[in-house]
C-alpha positions in Angstrom: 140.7 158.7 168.8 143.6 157.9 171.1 144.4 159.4 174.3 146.7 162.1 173.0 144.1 163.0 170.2 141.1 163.3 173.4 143.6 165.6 175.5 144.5 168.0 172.3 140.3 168.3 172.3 140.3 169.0 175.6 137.5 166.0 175.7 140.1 163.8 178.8 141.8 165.9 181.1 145.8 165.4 181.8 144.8 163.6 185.2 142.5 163.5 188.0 139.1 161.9 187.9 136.0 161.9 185.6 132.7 160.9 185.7 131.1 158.0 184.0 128.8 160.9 181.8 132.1 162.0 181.0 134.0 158.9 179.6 130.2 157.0 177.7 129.3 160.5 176.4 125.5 162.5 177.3 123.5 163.3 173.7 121.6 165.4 175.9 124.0 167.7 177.3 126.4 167.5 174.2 129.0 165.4 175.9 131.1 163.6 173.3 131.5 160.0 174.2 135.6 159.1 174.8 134.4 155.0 174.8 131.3 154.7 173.2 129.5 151.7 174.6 126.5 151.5 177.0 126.1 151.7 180.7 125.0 148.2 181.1 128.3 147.0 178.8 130.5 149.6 181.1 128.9 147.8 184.2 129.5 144.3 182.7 133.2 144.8 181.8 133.7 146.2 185.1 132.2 143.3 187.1 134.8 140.8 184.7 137.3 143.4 185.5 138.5 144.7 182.7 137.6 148.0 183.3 138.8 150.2 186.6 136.2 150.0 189.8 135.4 153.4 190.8 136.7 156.0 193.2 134.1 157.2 195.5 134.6 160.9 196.0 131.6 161.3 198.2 128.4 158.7 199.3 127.1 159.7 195.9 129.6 160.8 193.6 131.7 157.9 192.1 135.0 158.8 189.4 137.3 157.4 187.6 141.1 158.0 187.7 141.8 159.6 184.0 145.3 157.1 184.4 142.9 154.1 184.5 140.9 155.5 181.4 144.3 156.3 179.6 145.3 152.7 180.0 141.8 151.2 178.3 142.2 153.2 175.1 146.0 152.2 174.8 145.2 148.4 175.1 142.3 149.2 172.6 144.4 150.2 169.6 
């Protein structure tokens, strides 16, 4: 699915932030994955940076800019 596709399904929203549940899916709460890899593989490409750090909202709540998601799924076509 691209980024257009995820946005018609109401799955990525049009901008602001997301969590990482959000983006590598939750089986449990019926959360579909938008890039389905691990946590420990999200964690990894992060540290090599070649996916976004995160924005810390809060102490405890870290996001992710929907922009910087966006531009991963275009360079992954």
């Amino acid at each position: 699915m691209d980024a257009d596709e995820l946005i018609a399904k109401n799955i990525l929203p049009e901008s602001g932030f997301v969590r990482l549940s959000q983006i590598l899916g939750n089986k449990r709460k019926g959360i579909p994955a938008i890039i389905p890899i691990s946590r420990s593989s999200w964690y990894s490409k992060q540290k090599l940076g070649l996916f976004p750090k995160p924005v810390m909202l809060t102490s405890r709540c870290a996001c992710y800019r929907v922009e910087d998601i966006r531009a991963i799924l275009t360079v992954k076509k």
